[in-house]
VEXPADREN-991147 format. One record per residue: residue in one letter; x, y, z of N, C-alpha, C in turn. Coordinates in steps of 0.02 Angstrom, whole numbers, padded with zeros to 5 digits, always signed. Each point is the difference from the previous one (the first is absolute). Layout:
N
AXYZXYZXYZ/...
% end
This chain:
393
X-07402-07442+03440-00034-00036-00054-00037+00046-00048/X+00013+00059+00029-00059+00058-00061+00036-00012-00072/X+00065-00029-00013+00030-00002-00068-00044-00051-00045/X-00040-00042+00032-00036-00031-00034-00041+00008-00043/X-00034-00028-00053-00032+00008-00050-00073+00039+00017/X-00044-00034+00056-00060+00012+00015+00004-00008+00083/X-00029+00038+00033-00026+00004+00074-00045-00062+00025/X-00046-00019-00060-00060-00040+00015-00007-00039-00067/X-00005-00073+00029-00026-00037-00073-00061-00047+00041/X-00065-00003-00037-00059-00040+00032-00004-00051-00046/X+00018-00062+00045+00001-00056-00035-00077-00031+00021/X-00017-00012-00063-00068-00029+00004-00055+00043-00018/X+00019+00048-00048-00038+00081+00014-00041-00039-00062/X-00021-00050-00021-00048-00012-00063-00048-00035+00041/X+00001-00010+00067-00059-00043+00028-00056+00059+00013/X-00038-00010+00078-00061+00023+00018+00046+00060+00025/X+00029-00021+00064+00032+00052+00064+00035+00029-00050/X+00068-00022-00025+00039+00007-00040-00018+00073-00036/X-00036-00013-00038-00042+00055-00044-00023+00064+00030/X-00032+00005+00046-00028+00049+00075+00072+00036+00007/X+00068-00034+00021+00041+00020+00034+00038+00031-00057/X+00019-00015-00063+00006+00052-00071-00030+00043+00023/X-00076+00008-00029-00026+00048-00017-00008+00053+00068/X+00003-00019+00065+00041+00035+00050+00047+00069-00001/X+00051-00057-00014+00057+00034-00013+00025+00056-00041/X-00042-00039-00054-00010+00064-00062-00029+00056+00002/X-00057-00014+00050-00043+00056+00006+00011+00067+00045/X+00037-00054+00053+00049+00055+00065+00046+00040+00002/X+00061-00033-00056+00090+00016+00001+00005+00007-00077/X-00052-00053-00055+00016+00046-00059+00080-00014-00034/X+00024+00073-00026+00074-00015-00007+00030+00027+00044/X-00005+00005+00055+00034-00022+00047+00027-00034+00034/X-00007-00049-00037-00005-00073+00021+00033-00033-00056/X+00061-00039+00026+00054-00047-00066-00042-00076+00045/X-00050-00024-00044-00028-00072+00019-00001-00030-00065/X-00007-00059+00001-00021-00053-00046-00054-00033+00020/X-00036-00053-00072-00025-00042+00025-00005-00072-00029/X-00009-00052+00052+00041-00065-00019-00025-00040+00000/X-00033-00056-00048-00024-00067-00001+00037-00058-00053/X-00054-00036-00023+00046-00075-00013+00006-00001-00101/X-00064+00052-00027-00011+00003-00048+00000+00064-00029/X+00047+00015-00059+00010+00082-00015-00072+00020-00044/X-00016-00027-00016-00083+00017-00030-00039-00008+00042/X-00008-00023+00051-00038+00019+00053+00016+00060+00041/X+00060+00028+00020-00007+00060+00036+00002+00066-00056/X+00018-00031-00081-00011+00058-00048-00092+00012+00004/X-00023-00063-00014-00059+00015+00014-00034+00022+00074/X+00013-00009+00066-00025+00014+00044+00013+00104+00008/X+00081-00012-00040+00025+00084+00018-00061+00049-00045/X-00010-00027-00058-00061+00033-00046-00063+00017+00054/X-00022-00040+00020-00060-00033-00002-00026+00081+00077/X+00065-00008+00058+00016+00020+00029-00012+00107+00000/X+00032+00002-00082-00021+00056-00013+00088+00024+00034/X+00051-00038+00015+00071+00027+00013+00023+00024-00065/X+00063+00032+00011+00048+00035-00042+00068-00056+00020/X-00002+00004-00107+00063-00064-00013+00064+00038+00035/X+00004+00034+00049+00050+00023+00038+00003-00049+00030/X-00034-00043+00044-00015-00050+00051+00035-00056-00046/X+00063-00015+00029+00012-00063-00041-00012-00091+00027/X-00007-00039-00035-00012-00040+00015+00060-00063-00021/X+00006-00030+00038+00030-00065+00033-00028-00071+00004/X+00032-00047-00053-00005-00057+00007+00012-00060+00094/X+00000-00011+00014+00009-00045+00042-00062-00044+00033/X+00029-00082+00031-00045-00025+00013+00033-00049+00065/X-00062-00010+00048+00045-00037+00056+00047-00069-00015/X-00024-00021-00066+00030-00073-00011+00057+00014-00037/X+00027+00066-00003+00062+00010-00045+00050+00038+00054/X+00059-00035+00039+00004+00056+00050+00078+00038-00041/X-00010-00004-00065+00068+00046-00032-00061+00059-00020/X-00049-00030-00017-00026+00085-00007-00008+00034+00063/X-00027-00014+00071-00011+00024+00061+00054+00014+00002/X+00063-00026+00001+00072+00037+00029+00014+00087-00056/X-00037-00029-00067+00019+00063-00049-00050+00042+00016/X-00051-00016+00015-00043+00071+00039+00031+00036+00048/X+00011-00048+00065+00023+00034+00060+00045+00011-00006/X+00058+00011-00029+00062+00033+00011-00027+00073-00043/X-00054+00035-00047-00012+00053-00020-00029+00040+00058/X-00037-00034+00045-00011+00077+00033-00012-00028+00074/X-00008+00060+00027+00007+00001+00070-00039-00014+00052/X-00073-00009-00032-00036-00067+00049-00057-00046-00048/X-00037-00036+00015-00050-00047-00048-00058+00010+00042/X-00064+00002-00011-00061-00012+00028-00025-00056-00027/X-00026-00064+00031-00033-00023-00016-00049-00016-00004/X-00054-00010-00033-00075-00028+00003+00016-00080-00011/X+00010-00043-00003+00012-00077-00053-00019-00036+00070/X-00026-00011+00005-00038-00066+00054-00032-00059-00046/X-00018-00044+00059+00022-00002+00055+00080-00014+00010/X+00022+00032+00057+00091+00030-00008+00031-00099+00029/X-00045-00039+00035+00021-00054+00000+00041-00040-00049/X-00050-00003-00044+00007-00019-00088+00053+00026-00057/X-00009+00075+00014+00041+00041-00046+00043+00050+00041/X+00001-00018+00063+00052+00088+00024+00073-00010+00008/X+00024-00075+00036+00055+00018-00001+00043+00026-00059/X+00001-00046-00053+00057+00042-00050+00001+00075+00012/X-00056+00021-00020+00010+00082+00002+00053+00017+00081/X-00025-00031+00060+00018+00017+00047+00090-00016+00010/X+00037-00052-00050+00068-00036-00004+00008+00072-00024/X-00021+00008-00077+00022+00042-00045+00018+00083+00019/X-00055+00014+00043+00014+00083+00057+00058-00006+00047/X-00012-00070+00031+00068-00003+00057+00065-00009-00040/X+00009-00037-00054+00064-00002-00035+00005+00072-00007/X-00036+00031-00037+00007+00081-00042+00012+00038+00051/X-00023+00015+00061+00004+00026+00046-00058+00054-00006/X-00043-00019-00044-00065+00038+00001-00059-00010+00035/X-00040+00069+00034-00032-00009+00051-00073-00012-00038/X-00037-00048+00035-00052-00038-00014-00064+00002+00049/X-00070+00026-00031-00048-00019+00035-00057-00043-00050/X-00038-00016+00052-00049-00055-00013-00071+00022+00030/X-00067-00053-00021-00058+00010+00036+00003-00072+00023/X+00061-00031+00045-00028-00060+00036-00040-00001+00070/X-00042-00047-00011-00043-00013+00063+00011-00090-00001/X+00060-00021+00007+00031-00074-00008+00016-00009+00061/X+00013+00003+00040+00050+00009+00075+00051-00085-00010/X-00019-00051-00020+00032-00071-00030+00067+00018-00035/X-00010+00048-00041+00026+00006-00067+00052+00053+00041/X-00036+00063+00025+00054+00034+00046+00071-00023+00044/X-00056-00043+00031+00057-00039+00028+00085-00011-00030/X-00030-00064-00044+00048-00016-00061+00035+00049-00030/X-00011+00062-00025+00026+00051-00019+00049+00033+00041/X-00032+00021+00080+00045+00014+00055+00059-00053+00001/X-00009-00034+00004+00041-00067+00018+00060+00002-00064/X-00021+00011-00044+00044-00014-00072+00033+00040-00013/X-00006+00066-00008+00006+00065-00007+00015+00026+00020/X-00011+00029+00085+00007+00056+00032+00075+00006+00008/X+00052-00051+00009+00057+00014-00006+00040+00032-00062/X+00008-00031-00047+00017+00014-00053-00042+00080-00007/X-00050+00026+00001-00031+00075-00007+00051+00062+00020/X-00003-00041+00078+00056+00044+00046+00065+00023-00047/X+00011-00070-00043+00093+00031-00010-00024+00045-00078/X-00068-00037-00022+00009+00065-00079-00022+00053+00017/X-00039+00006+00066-00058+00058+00001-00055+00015-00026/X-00014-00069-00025-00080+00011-00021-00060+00012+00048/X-00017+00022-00004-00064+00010+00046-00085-00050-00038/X+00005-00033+00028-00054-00041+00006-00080+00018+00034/X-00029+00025-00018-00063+00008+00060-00071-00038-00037/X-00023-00040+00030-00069-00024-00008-00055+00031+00027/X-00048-00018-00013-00083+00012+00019+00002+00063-00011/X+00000+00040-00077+00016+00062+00008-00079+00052-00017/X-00050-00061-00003-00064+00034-00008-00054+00000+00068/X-00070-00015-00017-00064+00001+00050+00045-00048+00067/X+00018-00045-00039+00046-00041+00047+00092+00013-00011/X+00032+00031+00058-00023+00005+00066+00008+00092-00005/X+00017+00027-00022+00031+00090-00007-00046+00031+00051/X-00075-00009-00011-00033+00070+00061+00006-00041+00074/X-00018-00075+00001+00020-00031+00061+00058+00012+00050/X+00063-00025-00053+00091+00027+00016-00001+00063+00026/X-00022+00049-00050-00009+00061+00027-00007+00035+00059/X-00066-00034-00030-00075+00031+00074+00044+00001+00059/X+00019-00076+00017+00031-00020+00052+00063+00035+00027/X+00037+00001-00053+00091+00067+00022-00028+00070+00018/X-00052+00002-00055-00010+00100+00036-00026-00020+00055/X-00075-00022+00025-00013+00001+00064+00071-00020+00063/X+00043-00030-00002+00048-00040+00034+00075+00087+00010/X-00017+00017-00070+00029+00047+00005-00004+00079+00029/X-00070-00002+00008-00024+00048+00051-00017-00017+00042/X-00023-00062+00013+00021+00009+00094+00053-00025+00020/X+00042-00019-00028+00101+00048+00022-00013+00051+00013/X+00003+00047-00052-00001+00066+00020-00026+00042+00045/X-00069-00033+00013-00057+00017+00068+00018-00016+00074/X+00014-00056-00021-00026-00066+00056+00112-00002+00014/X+00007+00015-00016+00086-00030-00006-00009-00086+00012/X-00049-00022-00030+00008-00072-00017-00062-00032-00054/X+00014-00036-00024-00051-00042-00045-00053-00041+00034/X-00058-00002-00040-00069-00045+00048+00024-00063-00032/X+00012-00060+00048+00004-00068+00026-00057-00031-00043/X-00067+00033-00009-00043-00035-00045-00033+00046-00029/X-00010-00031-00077-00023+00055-00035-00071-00061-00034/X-00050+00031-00039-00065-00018+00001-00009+00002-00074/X+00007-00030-00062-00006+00046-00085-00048-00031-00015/X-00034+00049-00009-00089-00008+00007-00031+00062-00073/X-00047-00058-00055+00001+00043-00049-00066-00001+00003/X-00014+00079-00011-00076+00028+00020-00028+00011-00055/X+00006+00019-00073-00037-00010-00055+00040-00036-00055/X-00034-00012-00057+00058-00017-00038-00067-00029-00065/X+00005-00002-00060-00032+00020-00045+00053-00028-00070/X-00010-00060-00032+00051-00017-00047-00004-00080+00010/X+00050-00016-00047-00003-00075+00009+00095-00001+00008/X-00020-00084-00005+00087-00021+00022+00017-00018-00090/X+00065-00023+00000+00008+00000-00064-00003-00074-00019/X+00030-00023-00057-00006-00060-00065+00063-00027+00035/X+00040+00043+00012+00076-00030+00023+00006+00006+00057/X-00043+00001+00066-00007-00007+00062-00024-00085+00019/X-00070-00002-00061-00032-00069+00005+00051-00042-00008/X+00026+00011-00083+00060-00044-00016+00054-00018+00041/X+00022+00045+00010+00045-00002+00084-00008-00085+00044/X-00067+00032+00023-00031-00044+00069+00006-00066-00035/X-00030-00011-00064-00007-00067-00022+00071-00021+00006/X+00034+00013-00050+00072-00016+00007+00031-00024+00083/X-00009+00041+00024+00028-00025+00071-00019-00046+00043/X-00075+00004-00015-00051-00063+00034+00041-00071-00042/X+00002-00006-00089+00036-00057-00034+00072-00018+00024/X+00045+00057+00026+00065-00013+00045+00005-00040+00056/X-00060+00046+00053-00012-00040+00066-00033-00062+00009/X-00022-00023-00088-00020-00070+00017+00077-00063-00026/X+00039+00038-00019+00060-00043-00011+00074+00019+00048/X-00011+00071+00043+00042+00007+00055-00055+00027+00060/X+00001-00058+00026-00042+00038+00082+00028+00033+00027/X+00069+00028+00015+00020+00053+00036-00014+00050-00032/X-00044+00013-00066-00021+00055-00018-00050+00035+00044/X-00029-00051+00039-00075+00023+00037+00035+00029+00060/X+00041-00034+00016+00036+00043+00068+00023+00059-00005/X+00026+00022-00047+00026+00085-00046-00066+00046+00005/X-00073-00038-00026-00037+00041-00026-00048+00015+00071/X+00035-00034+00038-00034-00015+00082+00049+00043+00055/X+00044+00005-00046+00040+00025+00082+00011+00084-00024/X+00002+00040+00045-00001+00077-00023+00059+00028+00001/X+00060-00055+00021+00061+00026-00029+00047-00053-00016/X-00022-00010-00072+00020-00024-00043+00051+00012-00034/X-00018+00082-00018+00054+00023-00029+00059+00055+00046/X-00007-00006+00073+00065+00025+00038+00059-00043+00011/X+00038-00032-00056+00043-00034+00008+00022-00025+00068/X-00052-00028+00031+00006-00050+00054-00016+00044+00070/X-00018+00073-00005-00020+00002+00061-00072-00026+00000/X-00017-00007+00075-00060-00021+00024-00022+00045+00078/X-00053+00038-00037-00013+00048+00043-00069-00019+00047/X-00045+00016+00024-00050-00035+00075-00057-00001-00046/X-00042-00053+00015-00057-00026-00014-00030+00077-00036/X-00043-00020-00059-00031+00053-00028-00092-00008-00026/X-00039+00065+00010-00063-00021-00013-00002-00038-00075/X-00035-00036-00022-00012-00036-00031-00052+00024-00052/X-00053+00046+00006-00029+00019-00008-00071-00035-00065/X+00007-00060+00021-00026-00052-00052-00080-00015+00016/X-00035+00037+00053-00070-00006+00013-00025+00065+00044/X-00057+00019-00017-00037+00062+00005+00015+00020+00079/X+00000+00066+00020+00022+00017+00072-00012+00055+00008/X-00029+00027+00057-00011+00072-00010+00027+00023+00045/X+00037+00062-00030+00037+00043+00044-00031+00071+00040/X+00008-00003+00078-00046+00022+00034+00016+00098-00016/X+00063-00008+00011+00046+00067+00002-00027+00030-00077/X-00021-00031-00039-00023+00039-00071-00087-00016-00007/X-00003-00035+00045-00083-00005-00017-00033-00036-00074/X+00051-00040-00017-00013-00042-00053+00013-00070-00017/X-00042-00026-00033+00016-00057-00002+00048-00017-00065/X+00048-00055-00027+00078+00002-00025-00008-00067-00032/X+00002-00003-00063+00012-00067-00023+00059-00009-00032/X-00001-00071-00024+00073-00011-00034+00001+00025-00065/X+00062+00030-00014+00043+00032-00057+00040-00065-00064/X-00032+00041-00047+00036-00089-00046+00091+00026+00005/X-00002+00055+00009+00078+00022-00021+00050+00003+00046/X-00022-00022+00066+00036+00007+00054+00057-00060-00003/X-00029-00038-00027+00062-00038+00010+00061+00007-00030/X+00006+00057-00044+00043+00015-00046+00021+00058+00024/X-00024+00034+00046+00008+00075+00014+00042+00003+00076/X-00015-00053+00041+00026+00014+00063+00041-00023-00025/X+00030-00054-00039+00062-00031+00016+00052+00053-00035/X-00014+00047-00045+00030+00063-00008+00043+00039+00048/X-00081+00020+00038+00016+00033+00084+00056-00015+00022/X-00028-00070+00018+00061-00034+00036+00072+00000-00026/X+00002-00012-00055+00072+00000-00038+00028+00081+00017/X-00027+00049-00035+00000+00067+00012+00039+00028+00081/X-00056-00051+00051+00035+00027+00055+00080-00041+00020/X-00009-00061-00010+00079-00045+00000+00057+00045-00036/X-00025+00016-00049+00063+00026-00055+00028+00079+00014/X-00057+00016+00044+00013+00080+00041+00017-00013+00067/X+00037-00052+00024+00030-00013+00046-00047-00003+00060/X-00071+00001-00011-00072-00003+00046-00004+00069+00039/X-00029+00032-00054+00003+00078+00009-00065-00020+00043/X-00052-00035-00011-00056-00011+00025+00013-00061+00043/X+00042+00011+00045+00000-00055+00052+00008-00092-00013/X+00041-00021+00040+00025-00068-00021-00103-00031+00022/X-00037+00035+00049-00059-00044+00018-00060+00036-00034/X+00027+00024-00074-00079+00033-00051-00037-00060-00009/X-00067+00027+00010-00045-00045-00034-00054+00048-00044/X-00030-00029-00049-00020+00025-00049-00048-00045-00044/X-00066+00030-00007-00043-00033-00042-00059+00029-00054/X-00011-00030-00061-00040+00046-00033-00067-00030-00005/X-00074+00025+00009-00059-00016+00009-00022+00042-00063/X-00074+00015-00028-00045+00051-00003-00046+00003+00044/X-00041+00056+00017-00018+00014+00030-00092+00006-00036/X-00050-00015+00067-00069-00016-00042-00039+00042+00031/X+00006+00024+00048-00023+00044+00045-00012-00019+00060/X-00070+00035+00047-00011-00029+00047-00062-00044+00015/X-00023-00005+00040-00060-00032+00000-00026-00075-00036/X-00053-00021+00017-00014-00052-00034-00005-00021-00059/X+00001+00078-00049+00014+00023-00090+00080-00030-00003/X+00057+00023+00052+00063+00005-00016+00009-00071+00007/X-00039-00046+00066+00020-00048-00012-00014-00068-00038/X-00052+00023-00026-00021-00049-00069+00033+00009-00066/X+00027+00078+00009+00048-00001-00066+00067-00047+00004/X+00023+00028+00079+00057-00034-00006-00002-00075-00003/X-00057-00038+00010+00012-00071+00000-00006-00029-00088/X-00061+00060-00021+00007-00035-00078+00067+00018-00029/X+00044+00056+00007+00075+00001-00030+00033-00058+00024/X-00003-00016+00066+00057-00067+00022-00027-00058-00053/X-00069-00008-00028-00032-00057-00039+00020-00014-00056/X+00017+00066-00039+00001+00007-00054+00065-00024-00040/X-00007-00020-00044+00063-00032-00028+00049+00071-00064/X+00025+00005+00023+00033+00091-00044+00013+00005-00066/X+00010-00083-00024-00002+00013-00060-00075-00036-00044/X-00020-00025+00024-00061-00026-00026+00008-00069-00043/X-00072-00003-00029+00017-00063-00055+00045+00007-00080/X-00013+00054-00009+00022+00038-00049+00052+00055+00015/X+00053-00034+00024+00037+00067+00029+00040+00042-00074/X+00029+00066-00009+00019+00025-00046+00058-00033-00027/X+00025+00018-00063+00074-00024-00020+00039+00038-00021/X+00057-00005-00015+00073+00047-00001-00029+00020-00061/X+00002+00067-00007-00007+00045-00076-00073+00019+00022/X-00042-00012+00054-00072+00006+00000-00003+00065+00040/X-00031+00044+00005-00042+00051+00044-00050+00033-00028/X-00018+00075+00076-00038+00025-00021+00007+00060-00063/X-00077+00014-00014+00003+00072-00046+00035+00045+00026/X+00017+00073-00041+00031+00043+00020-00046+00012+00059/X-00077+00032-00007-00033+00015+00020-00018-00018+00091/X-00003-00076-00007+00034-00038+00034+00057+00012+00065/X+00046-00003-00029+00073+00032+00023-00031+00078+00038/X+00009+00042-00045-00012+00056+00021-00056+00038+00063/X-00026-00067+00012-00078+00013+00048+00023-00044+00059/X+00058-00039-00012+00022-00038+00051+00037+00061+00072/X+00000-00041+00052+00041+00049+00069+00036-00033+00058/X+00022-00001+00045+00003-00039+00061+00029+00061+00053/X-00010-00031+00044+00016+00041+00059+00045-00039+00072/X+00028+00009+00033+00038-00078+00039+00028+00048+00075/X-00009-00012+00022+00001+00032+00092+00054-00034+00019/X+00073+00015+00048+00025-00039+00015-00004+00033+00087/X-00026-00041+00056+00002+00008+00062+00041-00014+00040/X+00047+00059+00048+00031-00018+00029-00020+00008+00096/X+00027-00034+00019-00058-00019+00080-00053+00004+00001/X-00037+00016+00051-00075-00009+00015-00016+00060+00033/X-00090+00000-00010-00016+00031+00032-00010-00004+00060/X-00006+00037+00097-00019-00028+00039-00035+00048+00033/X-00009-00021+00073-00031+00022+00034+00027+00061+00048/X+00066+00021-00015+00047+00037+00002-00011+00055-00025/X-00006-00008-00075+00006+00045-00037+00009-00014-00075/X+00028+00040-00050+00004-00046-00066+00072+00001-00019/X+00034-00052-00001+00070-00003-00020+00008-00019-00053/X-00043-00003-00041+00006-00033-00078+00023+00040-00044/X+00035-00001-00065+00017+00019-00034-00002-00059-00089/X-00023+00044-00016-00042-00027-00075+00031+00029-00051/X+00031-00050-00073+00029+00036-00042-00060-00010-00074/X-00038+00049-00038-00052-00056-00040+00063+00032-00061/X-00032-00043-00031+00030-00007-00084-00046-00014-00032/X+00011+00036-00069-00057+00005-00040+00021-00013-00072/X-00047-00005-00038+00029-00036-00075-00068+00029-00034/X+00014+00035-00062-00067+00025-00048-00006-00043-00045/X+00024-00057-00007-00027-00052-00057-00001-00079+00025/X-00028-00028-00054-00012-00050+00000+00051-00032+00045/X+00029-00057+00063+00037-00007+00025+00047-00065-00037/X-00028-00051-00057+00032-00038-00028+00035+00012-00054/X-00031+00042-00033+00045+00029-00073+00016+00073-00002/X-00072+00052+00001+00020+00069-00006+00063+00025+00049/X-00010-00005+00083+00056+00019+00049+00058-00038-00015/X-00018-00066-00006+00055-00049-00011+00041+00022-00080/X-00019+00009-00017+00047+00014-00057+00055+00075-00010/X-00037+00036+00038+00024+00076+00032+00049+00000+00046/X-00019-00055+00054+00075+00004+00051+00049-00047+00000/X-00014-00037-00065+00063-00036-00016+00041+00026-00036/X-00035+00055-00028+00055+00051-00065+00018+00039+00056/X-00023+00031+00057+00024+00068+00045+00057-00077+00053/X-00013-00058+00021+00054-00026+00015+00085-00014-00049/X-00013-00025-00049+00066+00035-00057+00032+00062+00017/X-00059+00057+00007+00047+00055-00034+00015+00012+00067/X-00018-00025+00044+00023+00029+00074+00070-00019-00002/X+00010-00063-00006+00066-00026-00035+00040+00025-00028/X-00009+00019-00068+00022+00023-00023+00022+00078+00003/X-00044+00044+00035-00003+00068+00015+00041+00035+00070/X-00052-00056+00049-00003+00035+00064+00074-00041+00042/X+00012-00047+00001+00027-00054+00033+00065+00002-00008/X+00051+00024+00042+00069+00009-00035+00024-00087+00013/X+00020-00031-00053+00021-00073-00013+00048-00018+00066/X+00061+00056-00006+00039-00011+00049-00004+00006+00093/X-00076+00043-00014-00013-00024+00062-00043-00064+00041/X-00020-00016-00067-00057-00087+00018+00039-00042-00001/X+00035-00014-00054+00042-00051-00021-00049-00027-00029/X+00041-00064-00031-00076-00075-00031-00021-00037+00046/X-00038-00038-00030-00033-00038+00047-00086-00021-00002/X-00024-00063+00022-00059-00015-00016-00041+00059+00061/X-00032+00037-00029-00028+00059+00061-00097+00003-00007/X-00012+00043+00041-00076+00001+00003-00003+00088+00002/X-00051+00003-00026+00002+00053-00020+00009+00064+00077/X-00011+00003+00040+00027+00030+00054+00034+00022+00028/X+00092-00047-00015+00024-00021+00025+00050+00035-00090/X-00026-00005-00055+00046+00005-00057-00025+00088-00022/X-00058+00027+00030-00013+00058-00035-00035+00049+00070/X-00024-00016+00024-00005+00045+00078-00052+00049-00013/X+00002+00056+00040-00060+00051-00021+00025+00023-00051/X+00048-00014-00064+00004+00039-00060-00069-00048-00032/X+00008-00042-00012-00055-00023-00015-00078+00011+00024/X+00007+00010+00046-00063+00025+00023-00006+00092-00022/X+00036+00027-00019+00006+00074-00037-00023-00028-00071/X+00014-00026-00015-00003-00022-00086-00062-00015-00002/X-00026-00059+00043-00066-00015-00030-00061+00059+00012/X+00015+00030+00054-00036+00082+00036-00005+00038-00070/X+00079+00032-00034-00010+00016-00044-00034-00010-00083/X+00014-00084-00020-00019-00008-00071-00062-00056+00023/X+00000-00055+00038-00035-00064+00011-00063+00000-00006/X-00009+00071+00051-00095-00002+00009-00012-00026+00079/X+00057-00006+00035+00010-00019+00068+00015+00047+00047/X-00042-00008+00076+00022+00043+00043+00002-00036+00074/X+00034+00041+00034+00038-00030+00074-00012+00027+00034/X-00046+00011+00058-00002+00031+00039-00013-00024+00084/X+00010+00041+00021+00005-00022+00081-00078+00038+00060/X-00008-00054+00028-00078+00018+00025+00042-00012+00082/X-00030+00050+00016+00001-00026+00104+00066+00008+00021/
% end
């Protein structure tokens, strides 16, 4: 596909994320880089490309989800699409028809798992025969989670000559907000599941998206608990529900590199003591997006962004009275975790694609990032992201 016009076209690059993930790109690869950028109005991305401070090298592209002759005339120019355009309920499939017809590989920032579904279900065949590569949740949600989870899994193979049975994804700082198109998201899906109730069973069950396997009862992780082996107390994660069912897919689609009986759950962590456990009960209280939750095109200042961090532990066994058999992978992120990181490892997921990933050895297919880009991806974000991987114990 390198005969193509452009490597990278960012559809939606005139919104909030959109914009971040340009000026990214530009800032990293430069002309090194054959990208475009793509929205619904050509005076809007002439004006956003100004405004931006880009070079009219960067060309820009008409298209819009309600036109799918322009989506088919995008995607047949280049060789993958990023998108920002949420919520992807509302507006993703076309783009997603338009990559699988073209046979162009496609990522997203969904945190939909409803919408996934549907997509798996629709798609994943037809991918296979063009070779598109499909991968979702390619930001905060799910990339350092997916991750976290394969490297740790993948060194203790190598250690252990087997994988830990349960792993623990437990995030120890974190500094930033969630995004405009995370809130939007949730609403949307909550308005679905009040006109299909088997939506609640999808957003309830943690493998949802393993095309019908069903693997052993899993923590739940939906009320405060403290874990003795870390000496802390663990509350609920707004993102988990979007992140294990990743995992899970990840390990199905790797033929259960991590065991047909993984279990897997994500908490934060509050500390110990009677401090840790009053924190953790006001996080279980708290409602994540508020009364005023943000909206699509909304975030923070640069300033903002740039002061943002997170940090995320993934635990494998326990500690005992034995001795310590644990093994810990943390992952780390230097920005903001909703827009600044998020907008960084959705451009280093593309080019992994496009760079690292020989086509003919993935094939197409609806994939998770794990499972479609491996530790090349985890090299990429080490190198440009602002991300690091490392292994404790």
């Amino acid at each position: 596909m390198s005969e193509r016009e452009y490597e990278l076209i960012v559809f939606g690059s005139t919104g909030y994320t959109g914009r971040l993930v340009a000026e990214y790109l530009q800032s990293e690869y430069g002309d090194s880089l054959r990208w475009a950028m793509a929205g619904r109005s050509m005076d809007k991305l002439t004006s956003v490309r100004a405004e931006m401070g880009l070079p009219d090298s960067v060309d820009l592209i008409v298209a819009d989800s309600s036109d799918p002759d322009s989506l088919a005339a995008m995607c047949a120019r280049t060789q993958a699409v990023i998108t920002t355009v949420g919520p992807y309920q509302l507006y993703g499939e076309p783009l997603v028809k338009a990559c699988v017809d073209a046979g162009t590989d496609y990522v997203d920032l969904s945190g939909e798992p409803a919408w996934m579904v549907d997509m798996i279900a629709r798609y994943d065949a037809k991918a296979k025969e063009t070779g598109a590569r499909i991968v979702h949740s390619c930001g905060f949600d799910s990339i350092p989670f997916d991750m976290g989870v394969y490297m740790l899994q993948r060194e203790a193979q190598a250690k252990n000559g087997k994988p830990f049975a349960r792993v623990r994804g437990r995030v120890r700082k974190m500094q930033g907000t969630f995004s405009g198109g995370t809130a939007a998201s949730f609403a949307e899906t909550m308005k679905r599941a009040q006109k299909e109730p088997q939506i609640l069973d999808w957003l309830k069950n943690p493998f949802s998206l393993t095309d019908g396997f069903k693997g052993p009862n899993q923590p739940t992780g939906h009320k405060p608990i403290f874990d003795e082996d870390l000496n802390s107390w663990a509350a609920p994660f707004v993102m988990a529900a979007i992140n294990t069912k990743n995992v899970h897919r990840s390990n199905a689609l790797m033929n259960h590199i991590y065991g047909e009986d993984f279990t897997y759950d994500e908490m934060v962590m509050t500390g110990p003591g009677d401090k840790g456990e009053a924190a953790a009960t006001y996080v279980a209280k708290q409602d994540t997006f508020g009364d005023n939750p943000p909206k699509p095109g909304e975030g923070p200042t640069k300033e903002e962004r740039e002061a943002g961090f997170y940090e995320a532990a993934f635990y494998g066994g326990t500690k005992n009275s034995e001795g310590d058999d644990m093994m810990v992978c943390v992952v780390t992120g230097d920005k903001d975790p909703g827009y600044g990181s998020t907008s960084k490892m959705i451009s280093e997921a593309a080019l992994c694609l496009t760079r690292d990933v020989d086509r003919n050895t993935t094939g197409g297919g609806v994939y998770t990032t794990a499972l479609a880009m491996g530790s090349a991806l985890i090299n990429r974000l080490e190198d440009h992201a602002g991300l690091t991987f490392k292994i404790e114990g």
